[in-house]
Structures are given as C-alpha cells and as structure tokens.
N, C-alpha and C positions, 0 to 999 in steps of 0.2 A: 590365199588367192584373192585378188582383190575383186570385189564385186561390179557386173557391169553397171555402166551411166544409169541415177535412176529419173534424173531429168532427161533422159532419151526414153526411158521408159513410159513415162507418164505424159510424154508428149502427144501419145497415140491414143481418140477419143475414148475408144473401145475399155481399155485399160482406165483411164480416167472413172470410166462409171461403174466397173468394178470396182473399182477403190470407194466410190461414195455409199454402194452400196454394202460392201463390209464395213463402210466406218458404221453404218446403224445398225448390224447383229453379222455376226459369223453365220456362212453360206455355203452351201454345195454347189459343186460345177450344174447340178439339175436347176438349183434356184436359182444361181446367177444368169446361168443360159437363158431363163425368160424372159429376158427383160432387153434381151440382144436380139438382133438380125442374123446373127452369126452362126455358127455347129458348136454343139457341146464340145466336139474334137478342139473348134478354133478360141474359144474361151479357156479352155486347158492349155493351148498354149499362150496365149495371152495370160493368165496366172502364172506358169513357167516364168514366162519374161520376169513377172513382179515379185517370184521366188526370186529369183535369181539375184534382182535389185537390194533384196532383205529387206522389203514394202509391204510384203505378207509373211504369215507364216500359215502352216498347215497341219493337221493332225487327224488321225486315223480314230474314227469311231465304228466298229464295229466293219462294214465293206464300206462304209461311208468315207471320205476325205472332207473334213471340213477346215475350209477359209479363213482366217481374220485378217487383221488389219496387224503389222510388225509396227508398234510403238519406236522401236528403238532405229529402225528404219529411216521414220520419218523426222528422230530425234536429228540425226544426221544432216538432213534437208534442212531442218531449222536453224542447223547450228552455221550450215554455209549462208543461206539466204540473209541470218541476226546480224552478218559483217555489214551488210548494207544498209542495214535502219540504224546503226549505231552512232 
C-alpha cells in the first residue's frame, strides 16, 4: 500500500514542529504536547498523519510510546527534491 503524500503532510505547522523536535531526541506524545497549543488527543493524530507518511517511526517502552524521526522517510524526500539541484 503505498504511503500518503508526505509533502501534504509536512505542509501543516503543527506537524512541522513535531518533526524539529524529534530530529533533536525521541519524545512522548506528554513531551511533545508541551510545546503545542493543541490536545495531547490532537498531537497523536498529527503523529498518525507522519506514521502514516513513514516520517516517524514509533516504539513501545514499557505503557510508554516513544517518537523518532524515520531516516529512511525523509531519505525518500531527498531523493525527489536531489532531481532539482542536479
């Protein structure tokens, strides 16, 4: 199944600043919700969305769910955007 747009995805601020803040350490929807105006509920589905892109990835520690940033994600990103500096 092919994944949705992830430049639709990162289009949305919200989402953008989650991302800058996983690129400097892996984060819980408690730690990332601080830094937002939003619901913990509405940052989890904003995460969704960037699941969903293959922009994050996620894993179970303990009740905990912790955040990162998916490498190969944004490998993707670079490989379309490389066509136009070349």
């Amino acid at each position: 199944m092919a994944h949705p747009d992830p430049f639709a995805a990162i289009a949305d601020p919200n989402r953008r600043f989650l991302l800058e803040e996983l690129r400097r350490a892996p984060k819980t929807v408690n730690e990332l919700s601080q830094g937002l105006p939003i619901s913990r509920p509405a940052v989890s589905q904003h995460l969704k969305a960037l699941l969903d892109c293959n922009l994050v990835s996620v894993t179970a520690r303990g009740t905990s769910r912790i955040y990162a940033i998916n490498n190969a994600g944004f490998n993707r990103l670079n490989l379309w955007l490389d066509q136009f500096w070349a």
